[in-house]
C-alpha positions in Angstrom: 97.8 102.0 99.0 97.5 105.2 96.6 100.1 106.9 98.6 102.3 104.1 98.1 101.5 103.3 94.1 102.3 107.0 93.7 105.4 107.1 95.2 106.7 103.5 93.3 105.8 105.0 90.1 108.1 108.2 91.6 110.8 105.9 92.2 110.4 104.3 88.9 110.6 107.2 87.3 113.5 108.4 89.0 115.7 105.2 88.3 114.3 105.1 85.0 118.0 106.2 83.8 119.6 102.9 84.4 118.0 101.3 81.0 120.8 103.7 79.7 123.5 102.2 81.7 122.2 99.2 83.9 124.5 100.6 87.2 122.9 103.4 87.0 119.5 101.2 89.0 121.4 101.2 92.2 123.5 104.4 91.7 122.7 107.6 90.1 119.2 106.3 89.9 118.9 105.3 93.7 120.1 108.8 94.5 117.6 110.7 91.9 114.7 108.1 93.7 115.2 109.1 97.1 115.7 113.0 96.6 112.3 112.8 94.3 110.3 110.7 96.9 110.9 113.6 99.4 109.7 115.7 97.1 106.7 113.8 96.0 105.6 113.0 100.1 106.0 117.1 100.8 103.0 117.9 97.9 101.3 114.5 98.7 100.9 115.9 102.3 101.5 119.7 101.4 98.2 120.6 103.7 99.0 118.0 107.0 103.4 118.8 106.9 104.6 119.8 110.2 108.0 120.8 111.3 109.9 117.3 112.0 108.2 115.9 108.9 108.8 118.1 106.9 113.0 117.6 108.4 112.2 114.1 107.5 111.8 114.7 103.7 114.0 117.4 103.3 116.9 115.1 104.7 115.8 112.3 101.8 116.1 115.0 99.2 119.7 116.4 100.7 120.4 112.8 100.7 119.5 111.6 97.5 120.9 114.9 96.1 124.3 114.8 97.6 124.6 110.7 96.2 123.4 111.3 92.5 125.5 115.1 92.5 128.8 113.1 94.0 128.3 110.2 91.7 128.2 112.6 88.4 131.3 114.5 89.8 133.2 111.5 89.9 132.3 110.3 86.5 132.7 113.0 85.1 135.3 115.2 86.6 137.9 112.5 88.3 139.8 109.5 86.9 137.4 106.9 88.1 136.0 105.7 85.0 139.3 105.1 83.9 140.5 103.5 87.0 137.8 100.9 86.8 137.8 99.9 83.1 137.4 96.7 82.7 136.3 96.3 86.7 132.5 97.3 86.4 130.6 95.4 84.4 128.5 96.9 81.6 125.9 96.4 79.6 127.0 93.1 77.1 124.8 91.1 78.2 122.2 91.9 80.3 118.7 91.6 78.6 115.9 94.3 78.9 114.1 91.9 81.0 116.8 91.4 83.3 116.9 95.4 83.4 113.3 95.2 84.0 113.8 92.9 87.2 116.4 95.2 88.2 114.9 98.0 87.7 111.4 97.3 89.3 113.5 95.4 92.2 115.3 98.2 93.4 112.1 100.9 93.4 110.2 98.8 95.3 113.5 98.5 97.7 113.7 102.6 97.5 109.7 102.7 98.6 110.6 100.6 101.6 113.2 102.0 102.2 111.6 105.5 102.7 108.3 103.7 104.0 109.1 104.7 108.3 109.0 109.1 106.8 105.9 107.8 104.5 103.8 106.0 107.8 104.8 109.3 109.5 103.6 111.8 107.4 100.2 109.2 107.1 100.2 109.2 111.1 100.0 113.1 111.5 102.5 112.7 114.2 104.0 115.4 116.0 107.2 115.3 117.2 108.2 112.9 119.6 111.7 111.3 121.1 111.9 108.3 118.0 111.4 111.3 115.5 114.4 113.0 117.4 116.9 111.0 118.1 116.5 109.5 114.3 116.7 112.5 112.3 119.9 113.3 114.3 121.4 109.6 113.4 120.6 110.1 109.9 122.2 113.5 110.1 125.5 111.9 111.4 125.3 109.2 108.6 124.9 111.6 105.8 127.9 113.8 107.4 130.2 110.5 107.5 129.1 109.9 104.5 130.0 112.8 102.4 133.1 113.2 104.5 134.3 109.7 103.6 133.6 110.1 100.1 135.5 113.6 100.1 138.3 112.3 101.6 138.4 108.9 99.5 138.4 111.4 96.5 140.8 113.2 97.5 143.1 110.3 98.3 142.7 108.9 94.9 144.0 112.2 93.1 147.1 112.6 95.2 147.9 108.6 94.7 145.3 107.0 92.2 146.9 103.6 92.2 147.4 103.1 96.1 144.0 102.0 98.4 142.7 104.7 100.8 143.5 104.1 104.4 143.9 107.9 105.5 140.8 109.7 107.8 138.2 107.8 108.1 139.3 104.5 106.5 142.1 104.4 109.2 138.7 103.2 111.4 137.0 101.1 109.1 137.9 99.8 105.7 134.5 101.0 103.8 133.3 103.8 106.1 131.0 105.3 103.3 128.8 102.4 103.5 128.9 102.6 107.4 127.4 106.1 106.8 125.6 104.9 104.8 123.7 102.1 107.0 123.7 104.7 110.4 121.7 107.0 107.9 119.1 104.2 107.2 119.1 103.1 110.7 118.1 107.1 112.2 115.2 106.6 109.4 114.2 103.4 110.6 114.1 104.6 114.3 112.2 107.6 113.4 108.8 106.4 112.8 109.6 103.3 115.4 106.7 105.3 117.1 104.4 105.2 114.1 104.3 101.2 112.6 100.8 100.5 113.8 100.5 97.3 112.7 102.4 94.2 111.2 102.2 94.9 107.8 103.9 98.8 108.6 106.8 97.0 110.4 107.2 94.5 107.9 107.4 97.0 105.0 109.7 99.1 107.3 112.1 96.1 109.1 112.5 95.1 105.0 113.7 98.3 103.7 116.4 98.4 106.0 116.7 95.0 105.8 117.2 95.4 102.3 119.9 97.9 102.0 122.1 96.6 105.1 122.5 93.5 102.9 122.9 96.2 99.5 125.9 97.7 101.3 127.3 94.5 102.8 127.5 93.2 99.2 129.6 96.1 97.7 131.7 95.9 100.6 132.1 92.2 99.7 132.6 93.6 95.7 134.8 96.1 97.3 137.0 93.6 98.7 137.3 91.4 95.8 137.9 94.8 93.4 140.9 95.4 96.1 142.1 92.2 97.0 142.7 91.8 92.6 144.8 95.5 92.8 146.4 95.4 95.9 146.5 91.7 97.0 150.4 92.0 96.5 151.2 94.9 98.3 152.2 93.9 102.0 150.7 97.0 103.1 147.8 96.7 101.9 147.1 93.0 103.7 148.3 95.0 107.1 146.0 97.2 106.6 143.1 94.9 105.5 144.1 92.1 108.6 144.1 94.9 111.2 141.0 97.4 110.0 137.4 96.4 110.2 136.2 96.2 106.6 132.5 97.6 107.7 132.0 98.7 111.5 134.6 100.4 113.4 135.8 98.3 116.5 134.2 95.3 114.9 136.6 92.6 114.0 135.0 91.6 111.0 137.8 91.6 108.9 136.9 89.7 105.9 133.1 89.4 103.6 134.6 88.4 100.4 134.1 84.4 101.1 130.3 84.8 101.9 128.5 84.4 98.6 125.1 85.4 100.0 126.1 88.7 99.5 125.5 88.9 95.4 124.1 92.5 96.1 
């Protein structure tokens, strides 16, 4: 339970920067969480670290790293801020103890989220097949990942007012978020070996849970956003009518109608 206080009051501190800019909770702040959890869980278990878990936290801080640093690039050095004026809401509004919910909501999600390297490192496992084959998933995640937002940003400085459907959005409609969820999904598998008892697969089977249904909801916001920009443009309702909007192959077309999905 220490381990676990420690770490919340990590990911608390990390997100801390969205009382500046609410967004900030579940963007730059979710990035500077998970990079700073892997470096809290290597000098929490500086003396017990082997190879394959210490792989497991580096990837959280390359992760978290590579979201907060591409985040700040695009606010600051690309035209998005000015593209979604008016799009994104901001702070009018939204109380401190709404920030507060949101705030203390979304580190307990990041906790969870990291929980499968956390019960690893508190296993002192060595390295196994689970450990393997989800480090390498997370791997491919984080590379479609970056190469999706690379080639979205790209995209938007040749043509700023057109929707992306070049590389990888010629598969799937939001493929960022699809790296996105396969990067959660290697984590989850890694320490599949390692949830001893219910409470472990509980805290585990919610954290990925939890930001499946995070990334289905800004595919839904997504949708909406583009639907509102682009809705006339017969192109862009080929496009959205023939590519899946999530998973490639998939023919889910369409989230914007389920309302569950306030993420």
């Amino acid at each position: 339970m220490k381990i676990f206080l420690i770490i919340f009051a990590l990911a608390l501190f990390a997100s801390s920067c969205g009382f500046r800019k609410y967004v900030w909770f579940i963007s730059l702040g979710y990035g500077a969480a998970i990079a700073l959890i892997g470096v809290g869980l290597l000098f929490i278990f500086s003396s017990e670290l082997t190879l394959v878990t210490v792989l497991q936290c580096v990837l959280l801080i390359v992760y978290g790293c590579r979201l907060s640093g591409y985040l700040t690039y695009r606010d600051l050095k690309t035209a998005y801020n000015k593209r979604m004026k008016g799009e994104v809401k901001t702070d009018d509004g939204v109380s401190f103890g709404a920030k507060m919910g949101i705030w203390i909501s979304a580190a307990l999600l990041y906790v969870l989220q990291t929980s499968p390297v956390t019960f690893s490192l508190m296993s002192h496992r060595t390295t196994d097949a689970f450990i393997i084959i989800g480090l390498l998933i997370s791997v491919c995640g984080l590379t479609l990942e970056t190469t999706a937002d690379l080639q979205k940003n790209k995209a938007k400085q040749k043509a700023p007012g057109r929707f992306v459907d070049t590389g990888l959005f010629r598969l799937v409609r939001c493929p960022n978020y699809f790296g996105e969820m396969i990067f959660w999904t290697g984590v989850f598998i890694s320490g599949i070996n390692v949830y001893h008892n219910a409470v472990e697969w509980i805290c585990a089977i919610a954290g990925f849970a939890g930001i499946i249904y995070v990334m289905f909801g800004g595919a839904r916001r997504l949708e909406i956003r583009q639907d509102k920009n682009y809705g006339d443009d017969p192109e862009y309702q080929k496009y959205k009518s023939s590519t899946p909007i999530m998973i490639p192959f998939i023919p889910l077309y369409s989230v914007k109608d389920h309302k569950w999905l306030v993420a």
